[in-house]
C-alpha positions as CSV (number, residue, x, y, z in Angstrom):
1,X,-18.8,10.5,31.3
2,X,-18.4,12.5,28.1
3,X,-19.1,10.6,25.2
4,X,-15.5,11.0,23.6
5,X,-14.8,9.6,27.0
6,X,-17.2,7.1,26.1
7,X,-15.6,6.2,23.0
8,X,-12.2,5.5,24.1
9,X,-13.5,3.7,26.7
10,X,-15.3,1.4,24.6
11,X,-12.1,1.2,22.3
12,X,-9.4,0.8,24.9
13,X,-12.1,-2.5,26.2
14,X,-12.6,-3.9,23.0
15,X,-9.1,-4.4,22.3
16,X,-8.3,-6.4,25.1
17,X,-10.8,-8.4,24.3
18,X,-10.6,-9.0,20.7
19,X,-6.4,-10.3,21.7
20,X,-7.9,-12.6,24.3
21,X,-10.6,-14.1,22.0
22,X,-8.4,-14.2,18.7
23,X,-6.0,-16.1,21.4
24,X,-8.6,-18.7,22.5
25,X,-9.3,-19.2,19.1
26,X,-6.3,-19.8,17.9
27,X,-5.9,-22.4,20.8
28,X,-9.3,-24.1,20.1
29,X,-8.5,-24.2,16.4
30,X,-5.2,-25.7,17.0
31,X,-6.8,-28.8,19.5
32,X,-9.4,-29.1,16.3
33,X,-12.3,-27.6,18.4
34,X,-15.1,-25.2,17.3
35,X,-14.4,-21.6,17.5
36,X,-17.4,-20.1,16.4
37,X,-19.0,-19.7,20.0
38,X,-15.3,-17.7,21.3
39,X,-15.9,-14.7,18.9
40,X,-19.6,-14.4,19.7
41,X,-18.9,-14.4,23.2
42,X,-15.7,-11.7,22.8
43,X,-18.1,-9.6,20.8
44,X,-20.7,-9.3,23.2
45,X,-18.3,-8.7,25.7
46,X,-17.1,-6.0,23.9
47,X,-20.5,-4.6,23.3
48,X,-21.9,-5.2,26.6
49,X,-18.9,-3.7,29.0
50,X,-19.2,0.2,27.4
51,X,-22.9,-0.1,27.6
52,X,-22.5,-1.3,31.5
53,X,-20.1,1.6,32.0
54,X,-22.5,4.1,30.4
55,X,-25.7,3.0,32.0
56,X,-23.9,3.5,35.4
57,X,-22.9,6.8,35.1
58,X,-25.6,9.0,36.7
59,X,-24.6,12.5,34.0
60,X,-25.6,10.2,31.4
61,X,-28.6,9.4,32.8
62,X,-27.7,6.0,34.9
63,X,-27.9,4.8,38.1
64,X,-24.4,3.7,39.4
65,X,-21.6,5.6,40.7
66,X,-20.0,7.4,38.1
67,X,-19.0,11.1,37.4
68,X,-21.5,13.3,38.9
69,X,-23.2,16.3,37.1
70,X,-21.1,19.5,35.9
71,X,-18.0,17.5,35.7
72,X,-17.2,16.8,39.4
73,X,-15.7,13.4,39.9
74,X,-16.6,11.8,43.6
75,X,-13.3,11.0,45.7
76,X,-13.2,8.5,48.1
77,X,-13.0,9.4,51.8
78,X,-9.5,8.4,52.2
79,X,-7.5,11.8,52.7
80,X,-8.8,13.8,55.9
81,X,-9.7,17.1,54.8
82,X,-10.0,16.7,51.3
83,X,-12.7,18.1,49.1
84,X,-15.5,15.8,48.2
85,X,-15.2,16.2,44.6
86,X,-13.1,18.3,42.4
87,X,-14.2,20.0,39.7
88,X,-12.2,19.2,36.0
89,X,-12.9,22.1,33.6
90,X,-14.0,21.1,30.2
91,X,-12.0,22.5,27.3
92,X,-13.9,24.5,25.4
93,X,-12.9,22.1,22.5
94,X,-15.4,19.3,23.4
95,X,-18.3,21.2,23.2
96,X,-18.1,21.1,19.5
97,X,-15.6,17.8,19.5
98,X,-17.9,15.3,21.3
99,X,-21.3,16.1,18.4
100,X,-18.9,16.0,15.4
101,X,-17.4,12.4,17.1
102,X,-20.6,11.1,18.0
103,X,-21.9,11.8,14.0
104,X,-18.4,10.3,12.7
105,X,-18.8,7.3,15.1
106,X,-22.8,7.1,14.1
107,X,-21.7,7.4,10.4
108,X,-18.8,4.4,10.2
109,X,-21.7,2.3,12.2
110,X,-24.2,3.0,10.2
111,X,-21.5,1.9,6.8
112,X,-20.7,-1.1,8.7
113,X,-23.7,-2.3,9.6
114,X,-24.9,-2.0,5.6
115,X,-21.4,-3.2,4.5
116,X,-22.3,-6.3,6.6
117,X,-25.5,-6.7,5.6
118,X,-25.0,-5.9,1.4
119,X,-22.4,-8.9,1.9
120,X,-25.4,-11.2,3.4
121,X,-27.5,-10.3,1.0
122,X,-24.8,-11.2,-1.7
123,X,-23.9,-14.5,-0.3
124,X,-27.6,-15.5,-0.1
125,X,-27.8,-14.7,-3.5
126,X,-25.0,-16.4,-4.8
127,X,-25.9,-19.3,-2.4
128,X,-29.0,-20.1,-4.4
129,X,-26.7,-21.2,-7.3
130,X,-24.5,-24.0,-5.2
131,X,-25.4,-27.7,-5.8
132,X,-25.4,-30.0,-3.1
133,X,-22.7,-33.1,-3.4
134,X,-21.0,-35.8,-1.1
135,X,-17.5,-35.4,0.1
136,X,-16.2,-38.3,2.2
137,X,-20.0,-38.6,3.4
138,X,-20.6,-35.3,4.3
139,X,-23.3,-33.4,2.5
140,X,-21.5,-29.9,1.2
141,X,-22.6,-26.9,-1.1
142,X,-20.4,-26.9,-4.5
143,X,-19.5,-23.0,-5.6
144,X,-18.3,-21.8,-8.4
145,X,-16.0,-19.5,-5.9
146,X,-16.6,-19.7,-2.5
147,X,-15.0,-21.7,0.2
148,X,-14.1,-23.6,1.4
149,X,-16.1,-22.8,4.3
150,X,-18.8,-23.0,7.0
151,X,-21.7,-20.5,5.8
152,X,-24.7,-19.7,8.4
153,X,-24.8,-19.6,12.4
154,X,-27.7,-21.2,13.2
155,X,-28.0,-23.9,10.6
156,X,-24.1,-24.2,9.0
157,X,-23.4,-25.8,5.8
158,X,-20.2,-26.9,4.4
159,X,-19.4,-24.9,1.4
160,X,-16.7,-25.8,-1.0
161,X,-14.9,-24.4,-4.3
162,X,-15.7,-26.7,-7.6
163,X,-11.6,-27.3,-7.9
164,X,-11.9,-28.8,-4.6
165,X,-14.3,-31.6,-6.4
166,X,-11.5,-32.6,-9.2
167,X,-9.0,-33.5,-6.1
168,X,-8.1,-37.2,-6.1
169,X,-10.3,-38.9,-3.2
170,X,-8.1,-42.2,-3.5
171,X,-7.2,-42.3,0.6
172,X,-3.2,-43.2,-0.8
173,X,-3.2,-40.5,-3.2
174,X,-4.7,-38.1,-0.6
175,X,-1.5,-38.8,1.4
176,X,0.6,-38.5,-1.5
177,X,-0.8,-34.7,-2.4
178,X,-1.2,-33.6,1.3
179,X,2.7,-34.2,1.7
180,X,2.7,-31.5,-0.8
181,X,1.5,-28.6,1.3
């Protein structure tokens, strides 16, 4: 498998996926369930299938069935007669498509991996700054701007905005206002 081939592969899976999981968590959230675990699981099944399909192809150093060396794709023994493999000429394109894709693909990683981690490092910040308060006996993390929302995977903490402190808590008037919305 070339990696171009590679690529698409691990694009054409991934989107599947991603529909299936933003499906099951729109269902989850709809029942009032926890979603969290539904998007971990569809992204390492989106990481995990294109790294199963490259680590069984034998040209790309793997053990499984797969395309064999020089191109030749293994058919199976159904048609009496037929060749064992046929050969698919390259294009003389992907000899210079398949580095200049893998260094655009290695690039937009590379910026999304620091993208992801500049915005961690900027919500930690920030975090440092939130007060803890009460809210209907929950212990939450007051922001200046943030929120509402859950912050942190392993050990999540209710975050919400400051406005969110000035709503009336009065259980009549918090019918009232939510008939509002």
């Amino acid at each position: 498998m070339t990696l171009a081939a590679w690529m698409a592969y691990a694009v054409l899976v991934s989107l599947p996926v991603a529909g299936a999981t933003w499906t099951t968590a729109t269902v989850l959230r709809r029942g009032g369930r926890p979603e969290r675990w539904v998007w971990l699981t569809g992204l390492g099944v989106a990481v995990v299938l294109p790294v199963l399909a490259l680590a069984s192809d034998p040209a790309a150093g793997g053990t499984g069935a797969g395309a064999g060396a020089g191109g030749a794709v293994p058919l199976p023994g159904v048609l009496v007669g037929a060749p064992a493999a046929v050969r698919v000429p390259v294009p003389d394109a992907a000899t210079w498509l398949a580095p200049a894709a893998a260094g655009a693909w290695l690039l937009m990683s590379l910026a999304l991996a620091g993208w992801w981690l500049r915005g961690l490092w900027l919500l930690g910040q920030e975090a440092r700054g939130w007060r803890i308060a009460r809210v209907d006996g929950q212990e939450v993390r007051v922001s200046a701007g943030v929120g509402p929302a859950v912050v942190g995977f392993f050990s999540p903490r209710i975050v919400v905005p400051e406005w969110v402190m000035l709503l009336p808590w009065h259980p009549g008037v918090w019918f009232l206002t939510a008939g509002l919305r």
